[in-house]
PAMARMAR-832895 format. One record per residue (C-alpha): residue in three letters; residue number from 1; x, y, z. Coordinates in Angstrom, 2 decimals, always signed. Example, Ala and Ser with C-alpha at 12.3 -4.5 7.8 and 13.67 -1.06 7.14 Angstrom:
<rs>
R type seq       X       Y       Z
R  ALA   1  +12.30   -4.50   +7.80
R  SER   2  +13.67   -1.06   +7.14
</rs>
This chain:
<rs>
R type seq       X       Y       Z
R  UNK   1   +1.39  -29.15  -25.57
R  UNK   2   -1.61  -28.47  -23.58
R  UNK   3   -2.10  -25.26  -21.85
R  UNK   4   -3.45  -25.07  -18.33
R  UNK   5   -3.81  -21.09  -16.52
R  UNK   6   -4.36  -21.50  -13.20
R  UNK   7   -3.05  -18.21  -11.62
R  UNK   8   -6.10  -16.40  -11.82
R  UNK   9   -5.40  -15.17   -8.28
R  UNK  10   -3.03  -13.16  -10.01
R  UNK  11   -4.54  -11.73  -13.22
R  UNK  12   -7.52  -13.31  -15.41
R  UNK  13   -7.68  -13.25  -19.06
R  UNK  14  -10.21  -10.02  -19.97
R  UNK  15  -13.63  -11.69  -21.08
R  UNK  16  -14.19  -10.94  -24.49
R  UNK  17  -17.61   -9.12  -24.15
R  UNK  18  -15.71   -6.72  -21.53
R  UNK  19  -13.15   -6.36  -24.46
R  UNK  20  -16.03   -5.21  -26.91
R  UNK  21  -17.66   -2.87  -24.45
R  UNK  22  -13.91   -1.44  -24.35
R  UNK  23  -13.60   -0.92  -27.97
R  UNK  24  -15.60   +2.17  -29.02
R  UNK  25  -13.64   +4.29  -25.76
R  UNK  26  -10.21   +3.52  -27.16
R  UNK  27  -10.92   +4.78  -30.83
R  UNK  28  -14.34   +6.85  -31.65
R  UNK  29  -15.26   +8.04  -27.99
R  UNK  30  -12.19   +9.78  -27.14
R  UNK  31  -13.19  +12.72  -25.86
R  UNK  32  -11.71  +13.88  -22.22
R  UNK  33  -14.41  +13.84  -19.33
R  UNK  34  -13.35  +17.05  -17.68
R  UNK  35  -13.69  +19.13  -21.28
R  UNK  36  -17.47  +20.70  -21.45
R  UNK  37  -17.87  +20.19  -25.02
R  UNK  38  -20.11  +17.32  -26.69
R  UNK  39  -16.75  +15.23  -26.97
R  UNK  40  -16.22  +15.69  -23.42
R  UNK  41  -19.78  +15.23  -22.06
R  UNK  42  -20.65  +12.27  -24.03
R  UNK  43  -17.49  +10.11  -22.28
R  UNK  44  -18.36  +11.71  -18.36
R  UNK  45  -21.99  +10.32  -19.67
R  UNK  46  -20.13   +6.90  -19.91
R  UNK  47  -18.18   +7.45  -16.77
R  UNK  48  -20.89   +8.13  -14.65
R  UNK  49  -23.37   +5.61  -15.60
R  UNK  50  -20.47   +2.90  -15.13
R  UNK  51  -20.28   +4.64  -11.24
R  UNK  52  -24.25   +4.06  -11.12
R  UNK  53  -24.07   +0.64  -11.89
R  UNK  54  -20.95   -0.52   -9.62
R  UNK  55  -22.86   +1.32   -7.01
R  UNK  56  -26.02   -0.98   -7.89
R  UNK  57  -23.96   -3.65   -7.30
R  UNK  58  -22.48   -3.26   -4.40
R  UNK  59  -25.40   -1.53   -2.61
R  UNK  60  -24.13   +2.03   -2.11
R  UNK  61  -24.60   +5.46   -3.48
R  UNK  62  -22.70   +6.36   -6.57
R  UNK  63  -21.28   +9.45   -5.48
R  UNK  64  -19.12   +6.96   -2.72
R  UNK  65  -17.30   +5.17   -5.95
R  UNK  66  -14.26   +6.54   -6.59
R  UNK  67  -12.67   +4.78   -9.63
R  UNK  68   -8.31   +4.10   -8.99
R  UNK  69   -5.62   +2.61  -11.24
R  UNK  70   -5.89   -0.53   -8.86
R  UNK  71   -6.39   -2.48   -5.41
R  UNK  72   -2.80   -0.92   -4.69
R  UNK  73   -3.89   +2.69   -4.71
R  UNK  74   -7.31   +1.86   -3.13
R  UNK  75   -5.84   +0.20   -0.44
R  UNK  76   -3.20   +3.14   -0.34
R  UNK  77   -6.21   +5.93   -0.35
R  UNK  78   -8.01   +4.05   +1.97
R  UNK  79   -5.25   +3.70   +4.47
R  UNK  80   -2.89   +6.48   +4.33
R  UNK  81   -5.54   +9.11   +3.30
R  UNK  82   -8.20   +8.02   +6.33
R  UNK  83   -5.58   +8.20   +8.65
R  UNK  84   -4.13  +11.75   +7.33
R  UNK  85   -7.64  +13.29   +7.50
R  UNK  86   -8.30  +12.02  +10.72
R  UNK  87   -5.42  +13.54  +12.55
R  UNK  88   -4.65  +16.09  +10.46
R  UNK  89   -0.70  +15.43  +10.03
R  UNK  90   -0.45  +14.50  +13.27
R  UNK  91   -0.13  +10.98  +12.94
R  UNK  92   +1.27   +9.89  +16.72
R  UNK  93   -2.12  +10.67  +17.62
R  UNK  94   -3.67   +7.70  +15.72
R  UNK  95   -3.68   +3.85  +16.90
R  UNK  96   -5.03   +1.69  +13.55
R  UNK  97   -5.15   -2.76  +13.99
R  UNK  98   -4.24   -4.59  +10.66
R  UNK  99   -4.01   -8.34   +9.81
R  UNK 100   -0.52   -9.73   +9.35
R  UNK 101   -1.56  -11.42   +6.43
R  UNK 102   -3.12   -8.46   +4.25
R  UNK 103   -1.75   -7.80   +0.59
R  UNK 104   +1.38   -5.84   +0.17
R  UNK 105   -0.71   -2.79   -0.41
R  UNK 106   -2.12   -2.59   +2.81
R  UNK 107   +0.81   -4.38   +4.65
R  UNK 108   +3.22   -1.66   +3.16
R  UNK 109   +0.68   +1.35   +3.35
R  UNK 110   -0.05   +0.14   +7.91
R  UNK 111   +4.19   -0.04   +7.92
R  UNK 112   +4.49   +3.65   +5.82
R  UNK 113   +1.86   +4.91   +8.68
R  UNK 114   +3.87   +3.44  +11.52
R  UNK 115   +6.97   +4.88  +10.18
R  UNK 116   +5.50   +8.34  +10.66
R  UNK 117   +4.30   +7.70  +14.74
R  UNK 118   +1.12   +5.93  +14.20
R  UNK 119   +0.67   +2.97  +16.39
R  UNK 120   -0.12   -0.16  +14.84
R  UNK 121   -1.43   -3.50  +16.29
R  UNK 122   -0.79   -6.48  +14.28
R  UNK 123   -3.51   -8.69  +14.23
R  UNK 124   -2.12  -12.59  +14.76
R  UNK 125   -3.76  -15.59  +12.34
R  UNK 126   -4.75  -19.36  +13.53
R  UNK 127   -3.02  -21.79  +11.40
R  UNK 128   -5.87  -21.67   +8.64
R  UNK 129   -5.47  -17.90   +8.32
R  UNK 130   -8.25  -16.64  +10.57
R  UNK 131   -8.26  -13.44  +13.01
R  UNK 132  -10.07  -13.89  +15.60
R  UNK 133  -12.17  -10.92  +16.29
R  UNK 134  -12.01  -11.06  +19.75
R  UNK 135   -8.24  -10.05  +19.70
R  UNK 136   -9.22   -7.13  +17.54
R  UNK 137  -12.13   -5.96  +20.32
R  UNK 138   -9.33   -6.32  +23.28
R  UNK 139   -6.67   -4.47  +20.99
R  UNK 140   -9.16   -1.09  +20.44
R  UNK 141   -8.07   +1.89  +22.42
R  UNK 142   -9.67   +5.22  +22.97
R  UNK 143   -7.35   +6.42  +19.60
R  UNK 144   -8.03   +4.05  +17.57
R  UNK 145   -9.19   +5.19  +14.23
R  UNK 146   -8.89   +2.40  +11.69
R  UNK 147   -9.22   -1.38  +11.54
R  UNK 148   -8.22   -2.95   +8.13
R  UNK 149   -8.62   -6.66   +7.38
R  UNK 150   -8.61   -8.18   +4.28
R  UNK 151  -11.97  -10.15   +2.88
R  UNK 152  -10.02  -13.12   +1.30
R  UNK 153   -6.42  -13.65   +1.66
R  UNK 154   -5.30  -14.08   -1.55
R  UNK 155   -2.34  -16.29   -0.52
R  UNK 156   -4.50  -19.41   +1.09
R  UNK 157   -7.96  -18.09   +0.43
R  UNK 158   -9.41  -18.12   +3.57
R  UNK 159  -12.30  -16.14   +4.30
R  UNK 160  -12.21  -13.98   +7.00
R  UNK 161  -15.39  -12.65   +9.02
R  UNK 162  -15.60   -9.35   +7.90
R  UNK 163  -19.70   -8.85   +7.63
R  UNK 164  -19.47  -10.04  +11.82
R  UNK 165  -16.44   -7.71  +12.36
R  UNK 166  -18.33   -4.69  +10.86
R  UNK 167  -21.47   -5.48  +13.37
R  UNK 168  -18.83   -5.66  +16.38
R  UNK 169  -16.86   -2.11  +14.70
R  UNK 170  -20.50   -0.41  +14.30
R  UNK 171  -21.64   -1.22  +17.78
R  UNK 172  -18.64   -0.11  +19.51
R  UNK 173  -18.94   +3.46  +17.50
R  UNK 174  -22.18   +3.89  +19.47
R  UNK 175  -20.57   +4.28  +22.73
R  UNK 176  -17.31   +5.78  +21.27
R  UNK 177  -16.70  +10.09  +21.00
R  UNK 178  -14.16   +9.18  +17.72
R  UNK 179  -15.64   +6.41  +15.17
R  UNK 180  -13.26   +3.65  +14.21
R  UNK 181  -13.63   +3.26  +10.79
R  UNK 182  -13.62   -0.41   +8.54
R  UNK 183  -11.65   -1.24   +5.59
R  UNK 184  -11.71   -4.36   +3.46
R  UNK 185   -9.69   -5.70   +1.10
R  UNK 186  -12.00   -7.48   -1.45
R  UNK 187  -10.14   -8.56   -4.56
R  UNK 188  -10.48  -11.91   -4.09
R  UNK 189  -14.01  -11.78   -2.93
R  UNK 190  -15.65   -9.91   -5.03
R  UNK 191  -16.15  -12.89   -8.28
R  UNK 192  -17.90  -15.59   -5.72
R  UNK 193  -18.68  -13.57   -2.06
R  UNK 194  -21.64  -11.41   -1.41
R  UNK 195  -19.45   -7.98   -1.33
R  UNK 196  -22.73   -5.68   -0.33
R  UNK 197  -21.14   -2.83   +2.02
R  UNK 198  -24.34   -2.31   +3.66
R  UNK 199  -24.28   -6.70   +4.67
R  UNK 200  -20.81   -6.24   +5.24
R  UNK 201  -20.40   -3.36   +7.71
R  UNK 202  -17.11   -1.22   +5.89
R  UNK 203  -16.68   +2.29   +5.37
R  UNK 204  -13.62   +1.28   +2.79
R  UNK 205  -13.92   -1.17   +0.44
R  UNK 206  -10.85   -2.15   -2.27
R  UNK 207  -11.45   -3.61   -5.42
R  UNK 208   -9.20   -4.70   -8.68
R  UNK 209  -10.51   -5.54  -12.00
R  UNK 210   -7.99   -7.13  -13.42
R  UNK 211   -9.20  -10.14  -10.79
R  UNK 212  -11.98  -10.05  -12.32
R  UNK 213  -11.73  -10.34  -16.16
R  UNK 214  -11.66   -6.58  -16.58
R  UNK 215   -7.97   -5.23  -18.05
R  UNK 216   -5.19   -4.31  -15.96
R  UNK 217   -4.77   -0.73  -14.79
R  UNK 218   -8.40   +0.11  -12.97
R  UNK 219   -9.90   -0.87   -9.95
R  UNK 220  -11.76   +1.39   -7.06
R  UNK 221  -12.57   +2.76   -3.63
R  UNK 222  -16.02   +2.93   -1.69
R  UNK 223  -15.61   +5.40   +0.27
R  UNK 224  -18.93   +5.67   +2.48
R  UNK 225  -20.68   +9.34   +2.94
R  UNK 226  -18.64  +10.94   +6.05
R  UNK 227  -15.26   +8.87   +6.05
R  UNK 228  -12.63  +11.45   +5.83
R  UNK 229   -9.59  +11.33   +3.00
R  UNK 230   -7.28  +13.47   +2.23
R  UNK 231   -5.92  +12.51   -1.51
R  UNK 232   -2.65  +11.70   -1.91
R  UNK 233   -2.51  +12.43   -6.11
R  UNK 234   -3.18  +16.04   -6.56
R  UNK 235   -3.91  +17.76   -9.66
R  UNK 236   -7.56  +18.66  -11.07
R  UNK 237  -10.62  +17.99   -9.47
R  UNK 238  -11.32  +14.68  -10.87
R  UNK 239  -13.02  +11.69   -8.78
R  UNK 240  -14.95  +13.98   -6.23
R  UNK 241  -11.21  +16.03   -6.13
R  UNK 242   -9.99  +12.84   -3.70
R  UNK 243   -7.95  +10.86   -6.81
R  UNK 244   -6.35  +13.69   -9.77
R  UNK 245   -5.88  +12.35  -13.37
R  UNK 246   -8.18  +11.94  -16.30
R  UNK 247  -10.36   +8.57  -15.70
R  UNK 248   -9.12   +5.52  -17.83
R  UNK 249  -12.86   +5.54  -19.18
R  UNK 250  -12.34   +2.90  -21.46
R  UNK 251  -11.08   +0.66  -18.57
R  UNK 252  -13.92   +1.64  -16.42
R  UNK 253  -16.66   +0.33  -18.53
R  UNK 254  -14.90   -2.85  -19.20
R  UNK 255  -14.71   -2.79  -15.13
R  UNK 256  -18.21   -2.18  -15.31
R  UNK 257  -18.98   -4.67  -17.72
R  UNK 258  -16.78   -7.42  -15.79
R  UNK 259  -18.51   -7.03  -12.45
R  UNK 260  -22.16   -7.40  -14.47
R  UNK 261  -21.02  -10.14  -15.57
R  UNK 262  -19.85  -11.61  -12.27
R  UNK 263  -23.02  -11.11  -11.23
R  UNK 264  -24.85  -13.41  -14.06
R  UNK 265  -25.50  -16.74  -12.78
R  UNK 266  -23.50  -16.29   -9.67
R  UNK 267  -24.34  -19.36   -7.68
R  UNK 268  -24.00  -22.03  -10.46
R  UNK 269  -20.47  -20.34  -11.76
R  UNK 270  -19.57  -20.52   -7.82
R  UNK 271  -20.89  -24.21   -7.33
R  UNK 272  -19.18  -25.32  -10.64
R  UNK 273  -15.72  -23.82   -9.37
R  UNK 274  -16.13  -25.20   -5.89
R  UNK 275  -16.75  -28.83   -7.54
R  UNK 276  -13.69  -28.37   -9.17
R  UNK 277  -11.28  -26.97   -6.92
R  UNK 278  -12.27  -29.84   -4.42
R  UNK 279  -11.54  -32.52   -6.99
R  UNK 280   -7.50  -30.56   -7.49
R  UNK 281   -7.87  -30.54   -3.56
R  UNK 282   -8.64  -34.42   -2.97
R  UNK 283   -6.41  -35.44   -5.25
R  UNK 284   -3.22  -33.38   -4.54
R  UNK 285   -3.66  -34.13   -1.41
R  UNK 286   -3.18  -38.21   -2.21
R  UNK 287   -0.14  -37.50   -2.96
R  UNK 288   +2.45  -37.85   +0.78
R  UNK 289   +3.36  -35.09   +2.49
R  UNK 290   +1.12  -32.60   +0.71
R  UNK 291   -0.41  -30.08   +3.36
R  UNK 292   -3.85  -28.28   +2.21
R  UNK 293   -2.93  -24.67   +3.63
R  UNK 294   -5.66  -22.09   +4.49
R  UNK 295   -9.05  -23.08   +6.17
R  UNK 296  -10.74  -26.19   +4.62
R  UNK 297  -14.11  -24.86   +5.16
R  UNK 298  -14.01  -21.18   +4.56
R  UNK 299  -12.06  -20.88   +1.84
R  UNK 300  -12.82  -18.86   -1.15
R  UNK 301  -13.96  -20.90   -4.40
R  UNK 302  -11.18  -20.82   -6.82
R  UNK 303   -7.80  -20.87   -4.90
R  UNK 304   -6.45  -24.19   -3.57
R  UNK 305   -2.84  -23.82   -1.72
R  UNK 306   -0.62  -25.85   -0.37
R  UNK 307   +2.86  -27.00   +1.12
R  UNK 308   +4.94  -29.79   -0.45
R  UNK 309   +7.49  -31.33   +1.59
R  UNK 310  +10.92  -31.96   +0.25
R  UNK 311   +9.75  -29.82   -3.02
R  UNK 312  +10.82  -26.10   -3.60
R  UNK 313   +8.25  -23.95   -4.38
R  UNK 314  +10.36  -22.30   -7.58
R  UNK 315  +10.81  -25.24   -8.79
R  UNK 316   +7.67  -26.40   -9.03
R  UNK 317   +6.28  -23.74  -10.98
R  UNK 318   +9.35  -23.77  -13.40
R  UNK 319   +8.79  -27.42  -14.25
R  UNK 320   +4.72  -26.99  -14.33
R  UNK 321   +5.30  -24.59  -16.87
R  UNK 322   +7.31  -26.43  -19.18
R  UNK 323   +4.30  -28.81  -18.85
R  UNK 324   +2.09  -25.82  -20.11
R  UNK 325   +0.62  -24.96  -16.90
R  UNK 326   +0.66  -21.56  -14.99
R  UNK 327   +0.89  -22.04  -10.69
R  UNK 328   +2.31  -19.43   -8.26
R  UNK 329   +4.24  -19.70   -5.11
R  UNK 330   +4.31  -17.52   -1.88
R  UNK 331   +8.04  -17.96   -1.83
R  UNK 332  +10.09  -15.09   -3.63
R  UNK 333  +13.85  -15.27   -4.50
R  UNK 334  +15.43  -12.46   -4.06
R  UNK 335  +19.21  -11.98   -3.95
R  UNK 336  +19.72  -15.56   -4.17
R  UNK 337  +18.06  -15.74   -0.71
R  UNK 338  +14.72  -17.78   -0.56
R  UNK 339  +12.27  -15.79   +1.49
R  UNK 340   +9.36  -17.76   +3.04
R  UNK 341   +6.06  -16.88   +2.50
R  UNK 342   +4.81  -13.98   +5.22
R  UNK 343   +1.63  -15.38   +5.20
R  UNK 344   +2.33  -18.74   +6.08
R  UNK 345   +4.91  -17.34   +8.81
R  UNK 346   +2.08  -16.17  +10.33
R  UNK 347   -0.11  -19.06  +10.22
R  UNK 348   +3.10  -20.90  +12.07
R  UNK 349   +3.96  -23.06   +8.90
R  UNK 350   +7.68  -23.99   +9.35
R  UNK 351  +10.34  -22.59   +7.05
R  UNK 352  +11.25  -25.74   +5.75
R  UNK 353   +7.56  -26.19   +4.44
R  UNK 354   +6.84  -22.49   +3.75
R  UNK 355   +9.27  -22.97   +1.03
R  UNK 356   +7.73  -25.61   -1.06
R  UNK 357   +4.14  -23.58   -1.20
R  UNK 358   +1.65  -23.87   -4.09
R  UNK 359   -1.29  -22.10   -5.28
R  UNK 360   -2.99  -23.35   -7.74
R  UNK 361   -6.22  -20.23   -8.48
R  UNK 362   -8.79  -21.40  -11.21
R  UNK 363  -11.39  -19.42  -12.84
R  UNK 364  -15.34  -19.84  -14.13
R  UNK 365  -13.06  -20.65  -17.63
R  UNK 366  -10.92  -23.14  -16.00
R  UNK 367  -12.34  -26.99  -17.61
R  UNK 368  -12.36  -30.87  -15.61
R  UNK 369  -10.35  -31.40  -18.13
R  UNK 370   -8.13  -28.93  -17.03
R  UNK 371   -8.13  -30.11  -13.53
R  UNK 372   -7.28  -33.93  -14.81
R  UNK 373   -4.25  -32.64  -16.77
R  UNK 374   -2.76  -30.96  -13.02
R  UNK 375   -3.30  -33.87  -11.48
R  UNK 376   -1.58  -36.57  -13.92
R  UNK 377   +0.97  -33.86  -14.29
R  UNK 378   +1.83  -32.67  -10.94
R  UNK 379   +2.87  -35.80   -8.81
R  UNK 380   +5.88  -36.54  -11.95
R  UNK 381   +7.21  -33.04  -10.91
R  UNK 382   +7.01  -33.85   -7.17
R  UNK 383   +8.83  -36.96   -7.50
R  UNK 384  +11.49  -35.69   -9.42
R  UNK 385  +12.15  -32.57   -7.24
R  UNK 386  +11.89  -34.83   -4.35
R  UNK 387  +15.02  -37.26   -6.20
R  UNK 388  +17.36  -34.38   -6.69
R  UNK 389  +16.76  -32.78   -3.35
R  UNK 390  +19.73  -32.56   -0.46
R  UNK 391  +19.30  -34.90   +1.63
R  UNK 392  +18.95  -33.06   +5.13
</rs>
């Protein structure tokens, strides 16, 4: 049976040549960073070249990388430990403005805040996924510290605005006593956006590698010069003392590695994805009542998403896989109740089409071939969900 992954939006397979870059720092360079003999010194060598050459990357200095376990304690740094600094405990001082549709990282760490007395503003979405940045300049107040919008929803894979959002943030802060500061979510972006911070505008930028063809279990947090955290993992003094635990070196130069990588032959990986994820658009979308979700336009390179009438999104990934090939849904069962997608309750998709969503997330390994096999495959599942479906 042929084998088809396409839930790269999810995980990606580690490349091997991140794999061999790996290898030496899981058996003969062992030694722990924070000890001051050779052993020791040799691996915070490793560790700080890999934080030169992220910062290369992404424009920045490389004392403002901190390396994490993931996007979900960046985005939990970035949010609960700005905010903490800012007000010193005294969170019903702070207002922050957050996108309905961020990750559960950042939806979870703005509700945890809110929970405590900070105000939050909820940024609506059109029905492609967009904010509209003029809502966010009309929701600022005179407290507000933080706004937090995600670079790429990695639901739909729209592209927000986020390098025209940091020019509006930075020229309010001119006339402003207390700076707002800018976070961005940019799992999803990094592999085919420009993710620059200085192009981009943020003080707080998320990243995972595991989205990226790096292993599971490391990501980071620029943190620009002058934005206030206070760490929430204490312990030793590790990670500029804002993030306590010995580094999972070995996972930070295959992060290292990865985003190198990304970076070879950029535009012709990102054209070659594009051509395919518009040919799994076009003809998905032949089949009736198929609805592309997420902007058509601005939408990130390798996810195409979205909702099948009179199909259940469970289902549909339970029969593609006996067919060999990996999908996702935004739906989640949980207690034998079917939940409907968050993010496509707050693009004003009805429930009864929220349920049957589809994301289908390729990769710069993902073949036509590939792409062919979804689409023979696909419209046979459809149909036959479609057949054994209550009639309403």
């Amino acid at each position: 049976m042929k084998r088809v992954y396409l839930d790269n939006a999810a995980t990606t397979q580690v490349d091997p040549r991140v794999l061999k870059a790996m290898l030496p720092y899981l058996k003969d360079k062992f030694g722990n960073p924070s000890s001051i003999h050779s052993w020791g010194q040799e691996i915070k060598k490793a560790v700080e070249e890999s934080r030169k050459k992220v910062a290369s990357i992404l424009g920045c200095r490389a004392g403002e990388i901190i390396f994490t376990s993931c996007a979900s304690e960046s985005n939990n740094l970035a949010l609960k430990g700005m905010v903490e600094a800012v007000t010193n405990g005294n969170f019903k001082k702070a207002h922050i403005i957050v996108s309905s549709i961020e990750h559960h990282a950042g939806l979870d760490s703005a509700k945890h805040l809110e929970k405590l007395g900070v105000k939050v503003t909820w940024l609506s979405v059109d029905q492609y996924g967009l904010i509209d940045i003029k809502e966010i300049e009309k929701a600022i107040q005179e407290n507000t510290v933080l706004v937090s919008v995600m670079y790429v929803n990695n639901e739909m894979g729209t592209i927000e605005p986020i390098a025209k959002l940091g020019k509006m943030i930075k020229k309010l802060n001119k006339f402003r006593q207390s700076q707002i500061y800018f976070h961005t979510d940019a799992v999803q972006a990094i592999q085919y956006l420009n993710c620059n911070v200085q192009g981009l505008g943020v003080d707080l930028l998320s990243l995972s590698g595991h989205k990226f063809h790096a292993p599971k279990g490391v990501g980071l947090l620029f943190k620009k010069d002058g934005t206030p955290i206070t760490r929430l993992q204490d312990g030793g003094g590790q990670e500029f003392g804002l993030r306590a635990g010995t580094e999972n070196v070995a996972s930070i130069v295959g992060l290292i590695k990865a985003l190198e990588l990304v970076e070879e032959h950029k535009k012709e990986k990102v054209k070659r994805v594009v051509y395919l994820r518009d040919k799994l658009i076009k003809g998905i979308l032949k089949i009736g009542g198929v609805q592309l979700t997420g902007h058509p336009q601005k939408r990130i390179p390798h996810i195409a998403s979205f909702v099948v009438k009179g199909a259940e999104g469970e289902a549909m990934i339970l029969l593609l896989d006996e067919t060999g090939i990996a999908a996702s849904s935004g739906s989640a069962c949980t207690s034998k109740i079917l939940e409907p997608s968050y993010v496509l309750k707050a693009m004003n998709i009805p429930p009864e089409l929220s349920h049957g969503s589809l994301r289908l997330s390729l990769s710069s390994k993902t073949t036509e071939k590939d792409i062919d096999y979804v689409l023979e495959v696909l419209p046979k599942i459809i149909k036959k969900l479609r057949k054994i479906a209550p009639k309403l």
